[in-house]
Structure formats: structure tokens, C-alpha cells
C-alpha angles and dihedrals in degrees: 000000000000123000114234113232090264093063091056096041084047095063093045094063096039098055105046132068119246108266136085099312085050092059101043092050093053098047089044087054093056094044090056105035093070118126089216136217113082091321109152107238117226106181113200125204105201133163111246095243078070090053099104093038093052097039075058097053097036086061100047092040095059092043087062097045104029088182091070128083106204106200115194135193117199116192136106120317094238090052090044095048080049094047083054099047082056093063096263105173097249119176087176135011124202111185136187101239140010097245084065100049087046083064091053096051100045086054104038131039113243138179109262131321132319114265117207105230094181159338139252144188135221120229148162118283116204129170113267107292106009102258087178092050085234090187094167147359093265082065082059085075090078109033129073109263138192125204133178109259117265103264094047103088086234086052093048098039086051092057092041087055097048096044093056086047080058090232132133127211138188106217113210090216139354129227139222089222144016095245086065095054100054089048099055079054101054096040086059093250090122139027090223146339132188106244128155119277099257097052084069104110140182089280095056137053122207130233117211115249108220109264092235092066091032108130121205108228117207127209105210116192127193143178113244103174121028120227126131092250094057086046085055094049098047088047088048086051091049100047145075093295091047093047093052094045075055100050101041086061100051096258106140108230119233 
């Protein structure tokens, strides 16, 4: 099956650093993911816990305006807000959290203000079936985990989580997004990882986070670059299509 441009574009922002090489492959991604002819280009920033939300939208949206080529990166939202401050060519930006898309707004005009299309949770990631019997976050002292590295929201959230449960854990990596962390887990690279709830797939199973240290995550989305065809796109996203694409993977809308 082939892969949309998103998907391509995604891999390219997930898998690099922030930096230099991080801005010329990106911009060399959405120079090259174009479907060509006299398309009208909407390019998308969205954190990779949106992946499957957003893969879902791109394809509807273009289905709908089939004059229009929605190009979509997928990585963490502090690679992506650094990808941006390099000059990255954004129509619209979705983060994880609000503290980063402070950041991006503080440090790149955009059109109006963020709108927070929706909420998440953290919590535990085990392998299916919990072979470790994982039953809260004070088990985590003993297995190999994975988190999301500090800047990134996951990262953050995580921290924020195990410092209220009072327990301290040594990760065996950190990585530059959420997604990463749930796969390590389910490809048995790790015992456990925080991760948010939705990134929770077949392969894993979820272990609840005490209600008293639960975070609530929330998604911001702005406009960057003004045309009426990215207007068309961010009303699309906060409206009854986007909610639906939300709902149907768990997020709680606002």
C-alpha cells in the first residue's frame, strides 16, 4: 500500500534532533511530497500523539477538496516549535500542550489566538497482558522504563505524574516523542513507559495513573499562515469532522 505524503514527511520530523539537519530535511520533504500540477498546498505541524487523528483528517479533507494537497509532519511539539522558529514553512501548527504553543507564539506571529481542540490522559503502558503485573506507578522502581524526554509535553506530563506519586525511576532512554515510547514497549524493548492514553494500542495494555497525580493534557491549534484554504482546513479540525476523528480515538473534547 502506498504511503500519503504525510506519512513520509511524518518520518522525516520524527526521526531527526532539532538543529540544522532537522530543518533542511523537512523542507526538503515538503518540497518533494507535493502531488503537483496547480494543487493548493496546506502544510500541517501536529504532535505525533495526533498522528492517527490528523492521517484521518488529511484524508477526508482532501477528499472533499480535491484541489487541495494537505501536507502533514508528525514529531514532537518541541521539535516541531523548533522546526518553526527555523523558518519551517507552517500554514497551521497543533501542539501537545499549551506551554509549548506558548513558545510558538511568542516566537512566531500567528493569526489569532490557539484553540484547544481537545484533552488527554497519561497513563501506564505494559505489554498485552501484563505479563509483569505492573498494578501502579510505585511497581515502575524495579522494570525497565521508557519516557518521552523532558521538553517534549508527554515527557513533562510524565515527570509531573511521577513526582506527585512520590517515585523515582531510572529510564533507560528518553525519546524525542510519545509514539516512541509506546513502541519500545510493545516491541519488548521496555517493561513499561508513560505514555497518553491514546497512544495505548492493541499491543499494549494501560494501567491506570491514580486520579490524584492525573495530568490533563491539552491539544492547542493555530493558524500560522493565513489563506482561505488554511482557514478551511482549522475550521474543518474544529469542527464536527475533527471532533469525531477525536472522539473515535479516545481524546476528550473541550
Amino acid at each position: 500500500m502506498e504511503r500519503s505524503p504525510s506519512s513520509a514527511v511524518g518520518r522525516v520530523g520524527s526521526a531527526f534532533e532539532t538543529g540544522t539537519l532537522a530543518f533542511v530535511a523537512i523542507v526538503l520533504a515538503l518540497a518533494g511530497s507535493g502531488c503537483g500540477g496547480d494543487d493548493t498546498r496546506i502544510v500541517v505541524f501536529a504532535a505525533s500523539s495526533l498522528t492517527d487523528v490528523f492521517e484521518r483528517l488529511e484524508m477526508e479533507f482532501e477528499a472533499a477538496h480535491p484541489d487541495v494537497d494537505l501536507v502533514v509532519n508528525f514529531a514532537g511539539s518541541s521539535t516541531l516549535v523548533a522546526q518553526l522558529g527555523e523558518g519551517a514553512p507552517v500554514d497551521i501548527l497543533a501542539t501537545a500542550d499549551l506551554e509549548t504553543m506558548s513558545r510558538a507564539v511568542t516566537s512566531t506571529p500567528t493569526v489569532g489566538e490557539p484553540i484547544v481542540l481537545a484533552r488527554n490522559e497519561i497513563v501506564i503502558a505494559v505489554e498485552r497482558g501484563n505479563p509483569l503485573g505492573i498494578e501502579s506507578l510505585d511497581d515502575l522502581g524495579d522494570t525497565v522504563v521508557v519516557l518521552a524526554a523532558p521538553d517534549v509535553p508527554a515527557g513533562a506530563y510524565a515527570r509531573s505524574v511521577l513526582e506527585c506519586a512520590g517515585v523515582d525511576v531510572d529510564p533507560a532512554s528518553l525519546e524525542q516523542n510519545v509514539r516512541s515510547v509506546a513502541a519500545k514497549v510493545a516491541l519488548g524493548e521496555a517493561d513499561a513507559g508513560l505514555v497518553y492514553r491514546t497512544d495505548v494500542s492493541d499491543d499494549l495494555d494501560a494501567v491506570e495513573v491514580p486520579a490524584a497525580c492525573q495530568i490533563s493534557a491539552e491539544y492547542p491549534i493555530v493558524l500560522v499562515a493565513d489563506s482561505d484554504e488554511a482557514r478551511s482546513f482549522l475550521e474543518f479540525a474544529t469542527g464536527p469532522a475533527g471532533a469525531a476523528a477525536l472522539s473515535d480515538q479516545g481524546f476528550v473534547l473541550p
